[in-house]
C-alpha positions as a printed Julia matrix, in Angstrom:
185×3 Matrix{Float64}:
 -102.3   -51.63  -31.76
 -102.87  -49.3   -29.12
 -103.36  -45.76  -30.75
 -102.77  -44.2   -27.02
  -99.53  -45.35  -26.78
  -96.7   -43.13  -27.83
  -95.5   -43.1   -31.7
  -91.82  -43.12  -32.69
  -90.9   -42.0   -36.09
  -88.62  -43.92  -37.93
  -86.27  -42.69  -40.92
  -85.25  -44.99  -44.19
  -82.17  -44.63  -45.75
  -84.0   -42.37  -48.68
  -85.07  -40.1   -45.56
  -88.76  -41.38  -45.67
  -90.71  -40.93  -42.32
  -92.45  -44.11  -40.84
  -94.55  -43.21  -37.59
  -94.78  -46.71  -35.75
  -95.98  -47.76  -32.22
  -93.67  -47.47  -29.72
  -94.98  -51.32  -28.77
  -91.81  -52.12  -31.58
  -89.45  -51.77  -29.04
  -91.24  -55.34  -27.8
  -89.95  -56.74  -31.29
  -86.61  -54.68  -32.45
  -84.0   -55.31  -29.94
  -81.76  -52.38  -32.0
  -84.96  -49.79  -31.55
  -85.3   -51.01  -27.88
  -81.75  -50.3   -26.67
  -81.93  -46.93  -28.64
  -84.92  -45.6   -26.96
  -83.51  -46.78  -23.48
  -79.96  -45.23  -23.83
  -81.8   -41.72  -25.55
  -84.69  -42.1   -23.14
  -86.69  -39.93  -25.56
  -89.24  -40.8   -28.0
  -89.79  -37.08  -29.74
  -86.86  -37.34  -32.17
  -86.43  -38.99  -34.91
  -84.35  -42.45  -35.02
  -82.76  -42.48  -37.99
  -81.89  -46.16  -39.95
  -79.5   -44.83  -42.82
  -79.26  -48.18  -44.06
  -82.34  -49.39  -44.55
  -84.18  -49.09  -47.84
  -87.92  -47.29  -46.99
  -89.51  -50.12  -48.57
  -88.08  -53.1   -46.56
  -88.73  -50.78  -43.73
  -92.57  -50.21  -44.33
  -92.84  -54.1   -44.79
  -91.24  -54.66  -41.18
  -93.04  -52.4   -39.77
  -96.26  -53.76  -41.46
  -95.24  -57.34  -40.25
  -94.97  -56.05  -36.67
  -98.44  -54.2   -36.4
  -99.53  -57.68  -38.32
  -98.3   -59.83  -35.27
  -99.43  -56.74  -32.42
  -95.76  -56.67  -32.11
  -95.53  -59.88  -30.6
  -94.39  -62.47  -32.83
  -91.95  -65.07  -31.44
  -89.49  -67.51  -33.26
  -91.87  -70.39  -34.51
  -90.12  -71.93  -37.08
  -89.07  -75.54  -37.16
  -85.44  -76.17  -37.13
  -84.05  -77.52  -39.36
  -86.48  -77.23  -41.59
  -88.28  -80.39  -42.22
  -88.9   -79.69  -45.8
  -87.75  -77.56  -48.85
  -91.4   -76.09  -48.97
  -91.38  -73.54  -46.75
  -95.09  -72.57  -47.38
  -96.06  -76.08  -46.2
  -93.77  -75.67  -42.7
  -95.27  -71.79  -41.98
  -98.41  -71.94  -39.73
  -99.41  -68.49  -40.81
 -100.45  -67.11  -44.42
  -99.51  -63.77  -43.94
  -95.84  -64.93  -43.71
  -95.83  -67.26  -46.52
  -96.96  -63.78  -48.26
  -94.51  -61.77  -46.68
  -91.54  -63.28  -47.29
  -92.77  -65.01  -50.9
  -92.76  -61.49  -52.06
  -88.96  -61.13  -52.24
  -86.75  -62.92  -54.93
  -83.44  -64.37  -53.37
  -81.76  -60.76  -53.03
  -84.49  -59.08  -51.56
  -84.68  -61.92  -49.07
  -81.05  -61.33  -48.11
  -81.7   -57.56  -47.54
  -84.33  -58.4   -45.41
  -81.9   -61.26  -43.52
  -79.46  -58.2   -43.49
  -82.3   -55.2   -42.33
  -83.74  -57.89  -39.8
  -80.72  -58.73  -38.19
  -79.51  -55.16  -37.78
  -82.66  -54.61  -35.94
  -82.36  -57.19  -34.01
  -86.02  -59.12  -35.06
  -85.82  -62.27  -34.74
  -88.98  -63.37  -35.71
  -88.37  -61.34  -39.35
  -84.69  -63.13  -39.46
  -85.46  -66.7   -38.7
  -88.14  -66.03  -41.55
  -85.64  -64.96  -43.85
  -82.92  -67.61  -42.9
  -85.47  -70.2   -43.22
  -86.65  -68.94  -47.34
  -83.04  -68.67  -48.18
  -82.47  -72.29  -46.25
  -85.59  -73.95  -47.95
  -83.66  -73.03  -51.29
  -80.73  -75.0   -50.67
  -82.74  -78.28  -48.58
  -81.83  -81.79  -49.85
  -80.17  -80.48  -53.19
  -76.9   -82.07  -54.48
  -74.05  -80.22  -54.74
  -74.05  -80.06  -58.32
  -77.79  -78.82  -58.09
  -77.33  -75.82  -55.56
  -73.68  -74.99  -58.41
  -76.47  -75.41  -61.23
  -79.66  -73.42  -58.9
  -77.57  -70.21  -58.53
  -75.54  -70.15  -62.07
  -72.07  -71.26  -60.54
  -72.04  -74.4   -63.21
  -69.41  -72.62  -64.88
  -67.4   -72.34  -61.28
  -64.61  -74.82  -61.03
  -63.59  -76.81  -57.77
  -60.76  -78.92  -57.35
  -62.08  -82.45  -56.04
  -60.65  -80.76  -52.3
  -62.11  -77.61  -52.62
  -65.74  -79.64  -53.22
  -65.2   -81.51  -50.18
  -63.85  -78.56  -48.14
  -67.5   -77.17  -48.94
  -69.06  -80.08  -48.38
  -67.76  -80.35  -45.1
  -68.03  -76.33  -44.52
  -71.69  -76.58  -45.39
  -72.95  -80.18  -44.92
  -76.51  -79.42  -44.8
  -76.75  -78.49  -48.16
  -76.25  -82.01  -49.46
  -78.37  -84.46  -50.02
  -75.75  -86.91  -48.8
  -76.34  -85.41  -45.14
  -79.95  -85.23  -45.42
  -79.85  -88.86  -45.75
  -77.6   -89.39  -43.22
  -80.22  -86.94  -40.87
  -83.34  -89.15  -42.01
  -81.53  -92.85  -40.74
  -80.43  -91.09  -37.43
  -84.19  -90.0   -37.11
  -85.13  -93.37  -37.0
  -81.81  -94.78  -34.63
  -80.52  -92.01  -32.98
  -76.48  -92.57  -31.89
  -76.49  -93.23  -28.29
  -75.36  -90.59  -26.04
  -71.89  -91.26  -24.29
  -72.66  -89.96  -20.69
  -69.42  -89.71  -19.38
């Protein structure tokens, strides 16, 4: 971090004060596009919805990364252990800190500031929780068991969400190996 470069002060939605590079704007697309349309960095941006806490950890994960951090994430995941697929520690830390609802604020907080870095991280926890589980399993994971489904509205989610099945992971693994061919029309 540069510690000449200008500071921008950042407010959580319990009115907490974060002073933070100005080299964010390289990472928050939302922060970016305010400072550029306000063309001032002396006042305060204020992020009403965003709990101090989550805040202090994205700003943490920023400074971490020099505010540079790209999308490096395999996709789709190639396996339900997401601390085996990160190449970094820090974010097998970062985001193994937060049980499933704290990982869906920080999908939420990330997205509204437009990191994508900090979202594909979150999609990617949340995804690894769902990779090559039944149906039944995923019902059973997250306490729906006692949810019924008609035999169509199963299949309608099946179909809605066909990565969540180990059916289609199956399906995924013998394409691997022969790929369809590609009509070139």
């Amino acid at each position: 971090m540069n510690r000449n470069s200008p500071k921008l002060t950042l407010v959580s939605m319990e009115g907490e004060k974060y002073q933070v590079d100005m080299m964010i704007t390289d990472m928050s697309g939302l922060i970016r596009d305010m400072i550029e349309d306000n063309a001032s960095y002396d006042e305060d941006i204020e992020l009403r919805n965003i709990e101090g806490s989550y805040l202090q950890d994205i700003i943490q994960y920023c400074e971490h990364y020099n505010f540079e951090k790209q999308v490096d994430i395999p996709r789709p995941l190639p396996s339900s252990n997401l601390a085996q697929e990160l190449k970094d520690q820090f974010e097998v830390q970062f985001i193994q800190k937060y049980d499933l609802d704290g990982t869906i604020k920080m999908i939420e907080y990330s997205n509204f500031l437009n990191i994508p870095a900090i979202f594909e991280l979150a999609c990617a926890s949340v995804a690894s929780l769902f990779k090559g589980k039944s149906f039944e399993q995923v019902k059973k994971d997250f306490g729906l068991e006692d949810e019924v489904y008609t035999p169509e509205e199963e299949e309608a989610l099946k179909l809605r969400f066909p990565w969540i099945t180990s059916e289609f992971q199956n399906i995924v693994k013998r394409l691997e190996g022969n790929p369809p061919p590609i009509n070139r029309q």
